[in-house]
Structures are given as structure tokens and as C-alpha cells.
C-alpha positions in Angstrom: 0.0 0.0 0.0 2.9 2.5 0.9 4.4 1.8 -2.4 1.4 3.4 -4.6 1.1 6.1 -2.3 4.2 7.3 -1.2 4.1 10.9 -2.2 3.6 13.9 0.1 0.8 15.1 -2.3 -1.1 13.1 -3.9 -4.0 13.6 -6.3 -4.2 16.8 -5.1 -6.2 19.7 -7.7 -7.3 21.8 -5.6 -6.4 25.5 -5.5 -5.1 25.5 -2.4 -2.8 22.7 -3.2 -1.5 24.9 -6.3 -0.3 27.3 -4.0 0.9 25.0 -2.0 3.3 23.0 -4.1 3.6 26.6 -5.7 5.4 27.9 -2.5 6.9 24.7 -1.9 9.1 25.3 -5.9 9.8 29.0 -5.1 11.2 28.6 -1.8 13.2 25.7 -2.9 14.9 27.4 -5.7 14.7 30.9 -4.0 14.5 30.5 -0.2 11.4 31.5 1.5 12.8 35.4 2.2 13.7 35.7 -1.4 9.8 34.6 -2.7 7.2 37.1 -2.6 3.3 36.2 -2.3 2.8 37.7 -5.7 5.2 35.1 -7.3 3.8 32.4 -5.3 0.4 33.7 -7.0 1.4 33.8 -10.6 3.3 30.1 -10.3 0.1 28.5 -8.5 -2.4 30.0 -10.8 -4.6 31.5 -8.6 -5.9 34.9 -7.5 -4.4 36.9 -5.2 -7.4 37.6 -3.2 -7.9 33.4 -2.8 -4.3 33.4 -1.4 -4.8 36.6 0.9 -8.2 34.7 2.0 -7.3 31.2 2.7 -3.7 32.1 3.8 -3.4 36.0 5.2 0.6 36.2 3.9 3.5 34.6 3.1 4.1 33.0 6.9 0.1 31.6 6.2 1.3 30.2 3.6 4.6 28.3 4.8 2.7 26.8 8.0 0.1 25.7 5.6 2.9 23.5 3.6 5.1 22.4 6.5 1.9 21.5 8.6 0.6 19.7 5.4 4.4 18.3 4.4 4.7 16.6 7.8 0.6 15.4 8.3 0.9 13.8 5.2 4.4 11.9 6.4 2.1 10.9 9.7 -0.3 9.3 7.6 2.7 7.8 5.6 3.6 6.3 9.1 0.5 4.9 10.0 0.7 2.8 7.0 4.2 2.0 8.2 3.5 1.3 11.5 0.2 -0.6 10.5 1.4 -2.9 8.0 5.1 -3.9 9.9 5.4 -5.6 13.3 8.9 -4.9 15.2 11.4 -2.3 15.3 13.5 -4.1 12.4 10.3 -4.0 9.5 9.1 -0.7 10.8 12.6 1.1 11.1 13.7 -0.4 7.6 10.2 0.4 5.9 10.7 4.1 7.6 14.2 4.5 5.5 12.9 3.0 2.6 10.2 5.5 2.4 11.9 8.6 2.9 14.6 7.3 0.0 11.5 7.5 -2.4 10.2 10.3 -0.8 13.5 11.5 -1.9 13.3 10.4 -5.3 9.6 11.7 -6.3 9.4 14.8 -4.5 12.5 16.6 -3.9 11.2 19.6 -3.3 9.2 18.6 -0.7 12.0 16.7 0.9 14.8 19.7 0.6 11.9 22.0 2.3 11.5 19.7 5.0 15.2 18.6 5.6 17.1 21.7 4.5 15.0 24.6 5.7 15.7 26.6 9.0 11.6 26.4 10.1 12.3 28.6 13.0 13.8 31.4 10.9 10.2 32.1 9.1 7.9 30.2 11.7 9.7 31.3 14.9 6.3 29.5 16.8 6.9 26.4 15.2 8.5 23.3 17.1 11.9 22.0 15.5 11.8 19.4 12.5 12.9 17.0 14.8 10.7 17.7 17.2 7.7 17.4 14.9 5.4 14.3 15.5 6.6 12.4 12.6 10.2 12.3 13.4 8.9 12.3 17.2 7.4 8.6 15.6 10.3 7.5 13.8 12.1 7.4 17.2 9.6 6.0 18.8 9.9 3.0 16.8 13.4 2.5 17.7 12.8 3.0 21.4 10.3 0.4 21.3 12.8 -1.9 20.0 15.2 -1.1 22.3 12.6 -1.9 24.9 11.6 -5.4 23.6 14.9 -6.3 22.9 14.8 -6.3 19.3 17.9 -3.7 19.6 21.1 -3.9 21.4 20.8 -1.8 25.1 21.7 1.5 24.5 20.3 4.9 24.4 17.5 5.4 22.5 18.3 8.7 21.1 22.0 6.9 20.5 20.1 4.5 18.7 17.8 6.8 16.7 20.5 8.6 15.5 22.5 5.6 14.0 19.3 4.3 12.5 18.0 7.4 10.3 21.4 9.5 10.8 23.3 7.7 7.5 20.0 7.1 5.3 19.3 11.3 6.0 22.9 12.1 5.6 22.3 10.1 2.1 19.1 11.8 1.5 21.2 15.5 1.5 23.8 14.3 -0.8 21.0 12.8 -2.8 19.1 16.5 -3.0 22.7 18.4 -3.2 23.1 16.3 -6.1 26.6 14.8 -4.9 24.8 11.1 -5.1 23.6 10.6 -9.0 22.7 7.2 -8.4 19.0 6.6 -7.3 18.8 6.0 -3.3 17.2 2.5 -3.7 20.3 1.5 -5.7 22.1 2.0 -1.7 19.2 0.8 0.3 20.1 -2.8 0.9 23.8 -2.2 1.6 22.7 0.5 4.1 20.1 -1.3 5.9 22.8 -4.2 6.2 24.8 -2.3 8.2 22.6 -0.6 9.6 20.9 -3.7 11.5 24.0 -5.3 12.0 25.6 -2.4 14.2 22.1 -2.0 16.4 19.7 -5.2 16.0 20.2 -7.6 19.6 
């Protein structure tokens, strides 16, 4: 099921998702302080009183995306976390969809990896400390629980689970890895369990 619907928007015409994948270009290529609302406009296709309306301003108009980016990763989760048992399926299933995550949208990926949040939504809770990433090291904490991982600390363990496959996923958007990320996913995950699993 994750497979077909892996992407962070899917099937989405609406006008409000126009502006929102709108923004989502414009500040990747130009950085959020270097877009204005009326650019955002004319790349989404959509009137500038719809935008004022459903959004305010610019700031409406980044919470919208990163509160839409990281929703749609927690419903991306649930499928994880519904369809694997254990810290070993759910943990590898985690990298495995943020490596195609990667590869279809990187856009959306750059925006939520790359951008400083708190420089344009100074109310906002850190990436990391946004629920989905809260989740992903959950998972690992509950295998270090059951025993499925070796004793240590689960932030210790966190970090070498999803630390390599991120560090990946940068040189992947900074174009430094040309090769598709599934091409390293097997080698990765090898080592991977092999330095944490019990």
C-alpha cells in the first residue's frame, strides 16, 4: 500500500494545493525570504485575493505546507507502522520511504530537511521535534525496549538508524549522489541492522 502512495501530495487539484506545491518550488529554488506572495500567486495560478483569503501572507502560507508536508508523512507512518510488526520492519520500511520520498518529491524533501523552520515560523516546534520524526524514534525506542535492539540509548540509537540514510538523502538533494537511493538501500540497511539489532 505504501508503495502506490508514497508521495507527500497526492492527487491533489485543488487550488489551495497549487499554491501550496507553488510555494513549496519557489522557496526551494529561491529561499522562502527571497519569494514574494505575488510570485507564489502567478506560479500557482490563482488569484491573489484566494491566497490573501485562505492564507493571510506569506508566513500563512509556509505553516500551511510544513503543517501539510509533515501530516501527510504521519499518515505515511500509520501505514508504516500498520502494516510492519517490530522495530527491524518498521525502522527499515521508515528509510525506505523517505529514499522515495527522496526520489519523487524533492522539493518537498529539501523543504522539510534543509529549511531553518524557525527562521520564518519562529512559533513552530523544531523538524525534529515534529510528531513524525517524534514517531520514527519511537519506533526504535520500542525496539530497544523489547529487545529487538542492542541496550543502548534510544536517542544513540535513533541517530544511527536514520542518521546515514538522511545524511544520504542530503547528498541525494545536493546532487553529490547521482545514483538513485534504492540503488544503496540494501547495503545501508545491512549495516545498519547489523551495528544495532540484539
Amino acid at each position: 500500500m505504501l508503495d502506490q502512495t508514497c508521495r507527500l501530495f497526492p492527487d491533489m487539484g485543488s487550488r489551495h494545493a497549487s499554491v501550496l506545491r507553488a510555494a513549496l518550488r519557489l522557496f526551494s529554488q529561491k529561499g522562502y525570504f527571497n519569494t514574494s506572495v505575488h510570485e507564489i500567486v502567478a506560479a500557482g495560478g490563482v488569484s491573489v485575493g484566494f491566497t490573501y483569503h485562505h492564507f493571510k501572507d506569506k508566513t500563512g502560507i509556509a505553516h500551511a505546507l510544513y503543517h501539510h508536508l509533515l501530516g501527510q508523512m504521519d499518515l505515511l507512518l500509520d501505514c508504516i507502522e500498520q502494516d510492519n510488526q517490530g522495530a527491524q520492519a518498521r525502522c527499515k520500511a521508515v528509510i525506505c520511504m523517505l529514499f522515495k520520498l527522496t526520489e519523487a518529491e524533492p522539493d518537498a524533501m529539501a523543504f522539510i530537511i534543509h529549511a531553518r523552520h524557525q527562521e520564518f515560523l519562529p512559533s513552530e516546534k523544531s523538524i525534529c521535534s515534529a510528531s513524525a520524526f517524534v514517531r520514527m524514534r519511537r519506533f526504535v525506542a520500542q525496539g530497544v525496549e523489547r529487545g529487538e535492539l542492542k541496550p543502548i540509548d534510544p536517542m544513540v540509537a535513533s541517530a544511527l538508524m536514520y542518521g546515514a540514510a538522511i545524511r544520504l538523502m542530503c547528498l541525494r538533494l545536493d546532487e553529490v549522489v547521482t545514483e538513485p537511493l534504492s540503488d544503496y538501500l540494501d547495503e545501508l540497511w545491512q549495516h545498519t541492522w547489523h551495528t544495532l539489532g540484539a
